[in-house]
TIMAR-380724 format. One record per residue: x, y, z of N, C-alpha, C in turn. Coordinates in steps of 0.001 Angstrom, whole numbers, plus 500000, padded with zeros to 6 digits. Example, Ala and Ser with C-alpha at 12.3 -4.5 7.8 and 13.67 -1.06 7.14 Angstrom:
<rs>
513190494310507800512300495500507800513200496700507800512850497750507080513670498940507140512900500030507870
</rs>
This chain:
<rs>
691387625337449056691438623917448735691200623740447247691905622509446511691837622736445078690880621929444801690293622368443705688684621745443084689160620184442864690255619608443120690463618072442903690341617655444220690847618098445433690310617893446589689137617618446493688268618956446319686431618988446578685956618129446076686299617780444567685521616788443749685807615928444607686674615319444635687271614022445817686311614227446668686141614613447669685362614933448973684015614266448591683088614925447227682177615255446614681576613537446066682777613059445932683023611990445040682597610536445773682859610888447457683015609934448312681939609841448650680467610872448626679326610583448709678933609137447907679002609490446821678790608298445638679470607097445863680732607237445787681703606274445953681512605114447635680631605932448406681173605330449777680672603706449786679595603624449483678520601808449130679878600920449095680843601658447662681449600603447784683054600446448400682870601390449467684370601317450056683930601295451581683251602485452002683203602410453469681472602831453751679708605072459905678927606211460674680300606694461703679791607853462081681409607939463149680463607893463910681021608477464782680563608628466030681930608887466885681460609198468377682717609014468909682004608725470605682863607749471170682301606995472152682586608429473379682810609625473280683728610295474202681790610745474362680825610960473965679635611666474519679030610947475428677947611534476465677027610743476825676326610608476490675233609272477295673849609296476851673383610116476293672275610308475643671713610759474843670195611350476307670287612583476188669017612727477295667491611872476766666786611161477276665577610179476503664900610815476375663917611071475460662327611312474984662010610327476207660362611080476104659551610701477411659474609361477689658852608645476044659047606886475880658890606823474728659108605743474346658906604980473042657794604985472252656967605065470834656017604907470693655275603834470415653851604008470550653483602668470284653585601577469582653317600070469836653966599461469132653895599209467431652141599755467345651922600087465543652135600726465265652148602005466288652474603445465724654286603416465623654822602590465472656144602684465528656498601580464752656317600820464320655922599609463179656030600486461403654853601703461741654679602513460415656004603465460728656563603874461477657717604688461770658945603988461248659146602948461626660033602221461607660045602073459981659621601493459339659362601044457749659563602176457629659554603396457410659325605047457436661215604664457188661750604976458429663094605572458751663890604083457861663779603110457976664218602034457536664767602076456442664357603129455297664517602904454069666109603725453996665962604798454706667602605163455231668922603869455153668233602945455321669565601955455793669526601634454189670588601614453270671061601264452151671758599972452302671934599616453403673104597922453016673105597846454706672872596311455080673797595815456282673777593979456265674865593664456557675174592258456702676137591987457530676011591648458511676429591464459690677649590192459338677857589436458303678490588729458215679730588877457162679598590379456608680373590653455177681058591674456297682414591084456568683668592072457688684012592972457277684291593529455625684848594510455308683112595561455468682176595883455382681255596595455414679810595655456111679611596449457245678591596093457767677601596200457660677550597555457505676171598805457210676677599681456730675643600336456377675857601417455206674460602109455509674459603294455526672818604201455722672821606002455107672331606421454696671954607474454556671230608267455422672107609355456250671792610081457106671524611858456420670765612687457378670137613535457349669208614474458442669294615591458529668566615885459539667958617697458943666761617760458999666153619033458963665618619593460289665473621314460543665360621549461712664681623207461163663303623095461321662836624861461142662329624933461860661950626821462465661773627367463694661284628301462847659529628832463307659290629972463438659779631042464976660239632062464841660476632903465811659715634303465401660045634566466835658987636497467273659703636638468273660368637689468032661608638077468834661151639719469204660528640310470066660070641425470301661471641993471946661735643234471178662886644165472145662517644863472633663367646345473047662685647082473546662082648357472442663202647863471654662980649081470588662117648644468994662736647060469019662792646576467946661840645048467657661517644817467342660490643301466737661083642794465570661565641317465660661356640472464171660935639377464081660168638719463052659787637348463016659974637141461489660217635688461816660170635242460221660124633438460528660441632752459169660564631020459527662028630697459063663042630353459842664347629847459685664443628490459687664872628360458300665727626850458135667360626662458576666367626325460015667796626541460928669486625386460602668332623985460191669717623772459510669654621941458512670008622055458100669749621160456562670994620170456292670861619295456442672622618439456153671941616907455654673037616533454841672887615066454001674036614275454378674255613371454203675331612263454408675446611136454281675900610003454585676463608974454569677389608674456174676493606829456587677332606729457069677983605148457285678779604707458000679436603285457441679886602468458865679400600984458926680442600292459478680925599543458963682710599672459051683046598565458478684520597700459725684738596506458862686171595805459398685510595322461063684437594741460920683695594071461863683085595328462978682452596590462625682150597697463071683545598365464120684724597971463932686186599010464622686125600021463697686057600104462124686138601374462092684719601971461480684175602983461964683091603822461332683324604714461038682609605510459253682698606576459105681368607187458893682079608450459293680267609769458911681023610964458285680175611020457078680056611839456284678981612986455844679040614242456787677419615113455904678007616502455579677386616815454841677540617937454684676313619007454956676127620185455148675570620779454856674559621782454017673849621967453979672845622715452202672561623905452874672337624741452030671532626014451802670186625791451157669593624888450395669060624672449268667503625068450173666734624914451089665839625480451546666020626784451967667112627623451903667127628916451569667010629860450571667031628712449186667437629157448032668723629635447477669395628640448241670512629513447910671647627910447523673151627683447798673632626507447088673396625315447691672932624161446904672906622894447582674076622392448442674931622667447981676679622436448454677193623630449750676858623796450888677235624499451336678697624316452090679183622925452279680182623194453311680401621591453751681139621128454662681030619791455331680859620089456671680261619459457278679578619333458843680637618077459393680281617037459974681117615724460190681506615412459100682946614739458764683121613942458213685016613509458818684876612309459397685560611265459835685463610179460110686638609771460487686601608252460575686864608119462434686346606743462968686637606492463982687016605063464193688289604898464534688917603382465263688271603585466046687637602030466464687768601601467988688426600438468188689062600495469099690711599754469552689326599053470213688786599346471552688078598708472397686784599699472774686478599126474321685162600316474882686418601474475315687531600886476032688096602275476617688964602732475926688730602605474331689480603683473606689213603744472144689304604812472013688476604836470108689370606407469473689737606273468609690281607336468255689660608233466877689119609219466643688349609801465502689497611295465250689217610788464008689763611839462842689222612474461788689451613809461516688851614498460791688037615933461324686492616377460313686070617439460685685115616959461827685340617404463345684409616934464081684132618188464830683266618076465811683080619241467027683588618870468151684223619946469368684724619654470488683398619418471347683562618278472115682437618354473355682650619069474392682741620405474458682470621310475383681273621749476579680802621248477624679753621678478203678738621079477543677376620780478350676820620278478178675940619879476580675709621024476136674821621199474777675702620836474034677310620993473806677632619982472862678878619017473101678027618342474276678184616867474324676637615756474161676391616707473539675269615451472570674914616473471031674255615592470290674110615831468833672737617529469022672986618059468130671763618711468518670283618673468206670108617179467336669101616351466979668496616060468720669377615622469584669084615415470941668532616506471427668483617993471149668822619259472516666989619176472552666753620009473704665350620026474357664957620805474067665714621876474062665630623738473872665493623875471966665576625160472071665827625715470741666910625938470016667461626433471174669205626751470906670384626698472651671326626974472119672308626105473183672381627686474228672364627459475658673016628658476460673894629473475455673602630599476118674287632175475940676110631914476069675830631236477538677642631171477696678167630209477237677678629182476416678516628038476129678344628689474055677624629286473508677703630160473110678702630989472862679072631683473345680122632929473563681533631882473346681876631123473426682848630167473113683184630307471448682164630632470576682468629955469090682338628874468997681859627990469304682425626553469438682106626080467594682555624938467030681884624660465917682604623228465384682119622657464001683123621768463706684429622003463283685415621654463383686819621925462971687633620869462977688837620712462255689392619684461695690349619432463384690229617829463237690643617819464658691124615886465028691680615964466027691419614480466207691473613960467907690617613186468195690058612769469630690710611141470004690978611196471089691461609818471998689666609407472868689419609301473272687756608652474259687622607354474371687141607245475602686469605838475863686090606007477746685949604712477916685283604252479128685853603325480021685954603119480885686337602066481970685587602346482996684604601022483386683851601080484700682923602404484415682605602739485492681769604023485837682494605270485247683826605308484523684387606544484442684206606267482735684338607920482211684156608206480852685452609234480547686502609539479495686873610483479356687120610558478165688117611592477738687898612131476405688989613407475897689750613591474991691003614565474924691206614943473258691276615868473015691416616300471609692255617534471609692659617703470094692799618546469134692331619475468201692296620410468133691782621036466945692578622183466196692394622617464792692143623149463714691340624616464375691665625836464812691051627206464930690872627590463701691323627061462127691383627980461295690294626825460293689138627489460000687999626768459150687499627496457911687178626215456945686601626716455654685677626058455356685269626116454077683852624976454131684329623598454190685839623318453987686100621225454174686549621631455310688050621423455550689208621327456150689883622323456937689818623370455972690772624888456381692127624507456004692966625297455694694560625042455535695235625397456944694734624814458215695338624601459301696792625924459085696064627060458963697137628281458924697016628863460626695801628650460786695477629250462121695940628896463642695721628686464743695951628495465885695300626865466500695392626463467898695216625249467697694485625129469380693704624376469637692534624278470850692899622694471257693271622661472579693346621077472936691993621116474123691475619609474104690241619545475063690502618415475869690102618595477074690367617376478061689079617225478319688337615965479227687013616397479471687281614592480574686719614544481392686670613714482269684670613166483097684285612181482923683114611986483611682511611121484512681647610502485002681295609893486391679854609788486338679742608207485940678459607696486066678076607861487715677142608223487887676199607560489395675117607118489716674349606720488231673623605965488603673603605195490072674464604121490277674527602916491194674631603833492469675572604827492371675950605286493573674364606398493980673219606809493523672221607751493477670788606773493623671026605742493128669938605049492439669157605625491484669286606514491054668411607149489872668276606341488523666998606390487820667217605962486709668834606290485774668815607627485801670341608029484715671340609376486012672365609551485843672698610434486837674161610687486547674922611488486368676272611582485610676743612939486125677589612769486166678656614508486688679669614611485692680210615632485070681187615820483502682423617080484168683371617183483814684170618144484173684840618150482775684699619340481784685805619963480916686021620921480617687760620885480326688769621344480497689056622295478629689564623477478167689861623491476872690416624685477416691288624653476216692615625467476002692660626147474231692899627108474109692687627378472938694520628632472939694861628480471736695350629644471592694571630425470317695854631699469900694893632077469023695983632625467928694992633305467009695925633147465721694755634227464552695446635455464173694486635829463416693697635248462305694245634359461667693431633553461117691800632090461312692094632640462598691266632068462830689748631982462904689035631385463093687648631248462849686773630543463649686999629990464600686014629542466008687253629351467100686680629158468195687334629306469611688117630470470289687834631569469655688451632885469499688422633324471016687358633576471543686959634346472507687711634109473641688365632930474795688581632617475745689832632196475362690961632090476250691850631483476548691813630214477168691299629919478040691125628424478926689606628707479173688829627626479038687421627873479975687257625926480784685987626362481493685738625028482428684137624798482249684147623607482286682808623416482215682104622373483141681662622326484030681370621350485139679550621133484933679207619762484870678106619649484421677214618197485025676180618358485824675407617484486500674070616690485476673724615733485850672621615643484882672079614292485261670921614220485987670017613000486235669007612730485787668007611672485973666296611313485421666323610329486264664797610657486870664555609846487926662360610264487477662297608672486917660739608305486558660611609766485221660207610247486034659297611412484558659834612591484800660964613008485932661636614242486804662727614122485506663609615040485095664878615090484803665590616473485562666547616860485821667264617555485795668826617841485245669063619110484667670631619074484342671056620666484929672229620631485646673121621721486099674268622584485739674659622700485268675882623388485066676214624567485243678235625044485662678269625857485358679873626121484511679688627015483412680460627077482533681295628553482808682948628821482682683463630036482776684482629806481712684987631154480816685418631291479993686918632572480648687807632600480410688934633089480932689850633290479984690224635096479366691112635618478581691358637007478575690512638080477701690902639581478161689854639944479145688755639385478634687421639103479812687825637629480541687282638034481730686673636506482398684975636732483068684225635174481725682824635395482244682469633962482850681409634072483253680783632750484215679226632934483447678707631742483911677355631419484037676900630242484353675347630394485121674896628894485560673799628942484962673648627434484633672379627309484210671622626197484735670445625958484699669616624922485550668244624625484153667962623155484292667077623092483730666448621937483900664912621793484453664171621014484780663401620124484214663016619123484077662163618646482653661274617832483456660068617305482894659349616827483612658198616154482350658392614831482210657549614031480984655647613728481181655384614991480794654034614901481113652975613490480863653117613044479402653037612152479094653772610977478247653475609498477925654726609243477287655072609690476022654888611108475709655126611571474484655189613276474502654902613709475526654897615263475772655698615459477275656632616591476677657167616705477600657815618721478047657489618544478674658059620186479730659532620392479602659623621470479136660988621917479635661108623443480354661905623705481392662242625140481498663482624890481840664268626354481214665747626398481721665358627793482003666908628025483852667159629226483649668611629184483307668958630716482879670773631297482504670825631988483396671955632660484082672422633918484254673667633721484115674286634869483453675850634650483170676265636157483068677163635948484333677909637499483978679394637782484145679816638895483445681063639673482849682153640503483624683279640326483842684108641764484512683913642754483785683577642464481828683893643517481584682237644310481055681879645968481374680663646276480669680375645474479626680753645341478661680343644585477093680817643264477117681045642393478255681794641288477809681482640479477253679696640201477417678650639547477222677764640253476448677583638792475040676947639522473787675905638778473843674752639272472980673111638582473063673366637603472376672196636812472468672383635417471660672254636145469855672677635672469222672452635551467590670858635184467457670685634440467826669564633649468099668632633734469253667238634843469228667378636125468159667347637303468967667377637717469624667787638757470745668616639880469694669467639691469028670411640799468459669316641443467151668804640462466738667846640563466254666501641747466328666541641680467532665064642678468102666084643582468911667162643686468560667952645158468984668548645030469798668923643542470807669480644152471990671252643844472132671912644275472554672892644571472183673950643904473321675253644351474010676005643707474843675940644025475992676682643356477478675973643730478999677213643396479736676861643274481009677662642551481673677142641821482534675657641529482672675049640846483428673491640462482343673680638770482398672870638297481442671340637295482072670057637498481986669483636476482517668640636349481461667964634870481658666844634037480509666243633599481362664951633041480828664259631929481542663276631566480244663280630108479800662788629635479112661405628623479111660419628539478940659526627193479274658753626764477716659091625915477576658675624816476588658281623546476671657257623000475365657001621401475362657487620708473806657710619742474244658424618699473262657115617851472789656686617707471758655813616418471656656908615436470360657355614253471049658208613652470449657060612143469268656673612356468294656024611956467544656702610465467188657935610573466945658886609323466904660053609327467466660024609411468522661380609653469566661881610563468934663237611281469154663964612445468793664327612581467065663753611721466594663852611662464881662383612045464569661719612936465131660727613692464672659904614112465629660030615406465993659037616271466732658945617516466556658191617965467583657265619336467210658266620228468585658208621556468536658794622022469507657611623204469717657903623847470523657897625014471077657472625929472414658150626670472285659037627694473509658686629096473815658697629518474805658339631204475132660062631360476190660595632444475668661894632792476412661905634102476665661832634784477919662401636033478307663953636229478880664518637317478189665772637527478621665936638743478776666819639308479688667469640746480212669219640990479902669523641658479261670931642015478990670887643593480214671668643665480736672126644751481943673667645019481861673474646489481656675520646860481859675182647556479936676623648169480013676998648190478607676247649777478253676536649777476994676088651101476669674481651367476847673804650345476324672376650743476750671729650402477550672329649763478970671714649433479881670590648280480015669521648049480492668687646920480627668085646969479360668232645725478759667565645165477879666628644262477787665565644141477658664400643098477757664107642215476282664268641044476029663381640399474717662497639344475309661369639531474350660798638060474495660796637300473072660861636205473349661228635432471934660245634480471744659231633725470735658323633191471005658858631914469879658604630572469714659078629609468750658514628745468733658196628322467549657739627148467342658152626401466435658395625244466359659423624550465106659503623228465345660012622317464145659523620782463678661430620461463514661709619440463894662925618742464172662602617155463528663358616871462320663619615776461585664781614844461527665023613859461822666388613629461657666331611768461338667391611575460554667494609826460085668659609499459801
</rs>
């Protein structure tokens, strides 16, 4: 991409006040923090996050709002193998932005990019979101640009939302990431759906779309009314990828499926799924995960995984950090995770941490054991 592009790109940070948030209506709910905080203790929160909002006037049509977005996310880990141990503190991930409503909030844009700069390394690392989204109505909105596919559960919400540390093994093994792309979504009644495009071939903006191309279908089903549960939803999606040596995420699978349950009922939550991936391998896995809001501000989590392979090696350890403490590929994968959330200001600031055991089985070195230990602070505005 030519440095008049980038500057451009670069330019629109500055520039946006006076020209132009995305979003895209195709996700669900957002899973809730336990509750809300108190009403002073959220008074000083509020004035806190507030200062984020740079402009809104509900009565000026060409720009509504205007805010400065951001989100920090570090994790100490202790990742002990069978052979091998590592720990250290990861700045797991750092992004700035801008975001906008304008033309009576139909169109919104979001703009962030990404940093290195708590690594020491370039402030400028790359772009994360940045598009625009029409909305025609509720049952249809169309977004363009660098976005992520909502694939399976973990990313069909932001990962400012996730409970865990990091996303399943098998939804994982996908590549999944942002890529230049563009989405149809919306809603009618109790039903939700959602269909895209993408860009396989990525760089730090755009990519020069040299590479191969991923279409996503995804279909969903409120049941609240029909369950009585506080929240209760069933998801089915669909993605197709081809491939293309140039490419750079969605590599692994040819078609995969992702079928996904997910209720809250008082202080209980549960979510289900199971995800399969289908190409030179075909792998599966289910996962289950229970939550339970101890208080209105602390909350339980455990998930289990198991996900397994036709082929010995089909199935690789998480990155995150298992490969880390040595352990290597399988064909039969299990985890079990238990953690607490203390949500300090709903999901724009809390504390985490987690104890995870996992087993890799099959493959050249046979059973593999890690335990992974974490603790880490989640920021976001």
């Amino acid at each position: 991409m030519s440095q008049i592009v980038r500057g451009l790109m670069a330019l629109s940070f500055v520039a946006l006040p006076f020209t132009a948030s995305a979003g895209t209506v195709s996700a669900p709910a957002a899973p809730a923090a336990p509750a809300a905080p108190a009403a002073a203790e959220a008074s000083a929160f509020d004035q806190l996050w507030n200062m984020a909002k740079l402009y809104k006037n509900e009565a000026n049509p060409w720009l509504e709002e205007l805010a400065f977005s951001g989100r920090y996310q570090g994790q100490y880990y202790n990742a002990d193998g069978e052979d091998f141990s590592d720990d250290d503190w990861e700045n797991r991930r750092f992004r700035l932005g801008l975001k906008a409503k304008m033309l009576d909030k139909k169109l919104e844009f979001n703009g962030e990019m990404y940093s290195n700069l708590t690594n020491g390394e370039d402030f400028y690392a790359g772009l994360k979101n940045f598009n625009l989204t029409w909305k025609f109505s509720d049952a249809l909105a169309l977004n363009v640009g660098k976005l992520e596919p909502h694939f399976g559960y973990d990313y069909n919400r932001s990962d400012t939302q996730m409970v865990t540390f990091e996303r399943t093994a098998m939804v994982n093994e996908f590549s999944n990431d942002y890529m230049a792309g563009a989405t149809l979504a919306g809603k009618s009644g109790n039903w939700r759906y959602y269909g895209g495009v993408y860009s396989n071939e990525v760089d730090k903006e755009f990519g020069s779309f040299a590479g191969a191309y991923s279409l996503m279908a995804s279909v969903g089903y409120d049941l609240k009314e029909a369950t009585g549960y506080d929240r209760a939803s069933v998801q089915l999606d669909y993605l197709h990828s081809e491939h293309d040596v140039e490419d750079s995420y969605l590599t692994q699978f040819d078609n995969g499926l992702a079928a996904t349950f997910e209720m809250k009922q008082g202080s209980c939550g549960l979510v289900a799924e199971v995800v399969a991936g289908f190409g030179e391998t075909a792998d599966a896995g289910i996962m289950v995960m229970p939550t339970y809001d101890i208080t209105k501000k602390l909350q339980l989590v455990t998930r289990y995984q198991f996900d397994f392979s036709d082929d010995a090696n089909g199935l690789k350890a998480q990155s995150r950090y298992e490969r880390r403490a040595g352990t290597g590929a399988g064909d039969r994968y299990h985890a079990l995770y238990a953690g607490l959330n203390y949500y300090i200001y709903d999901y724009k600031l809390k504390l985490m941490g987690g104890l995870e055991y996992s087993n890799m089985d099959g493959g050249k070195a046979g059973s593999q054991d890690t335990v992974t230990a974490l603790a880490g602070l989640r920021v976001s505005w």
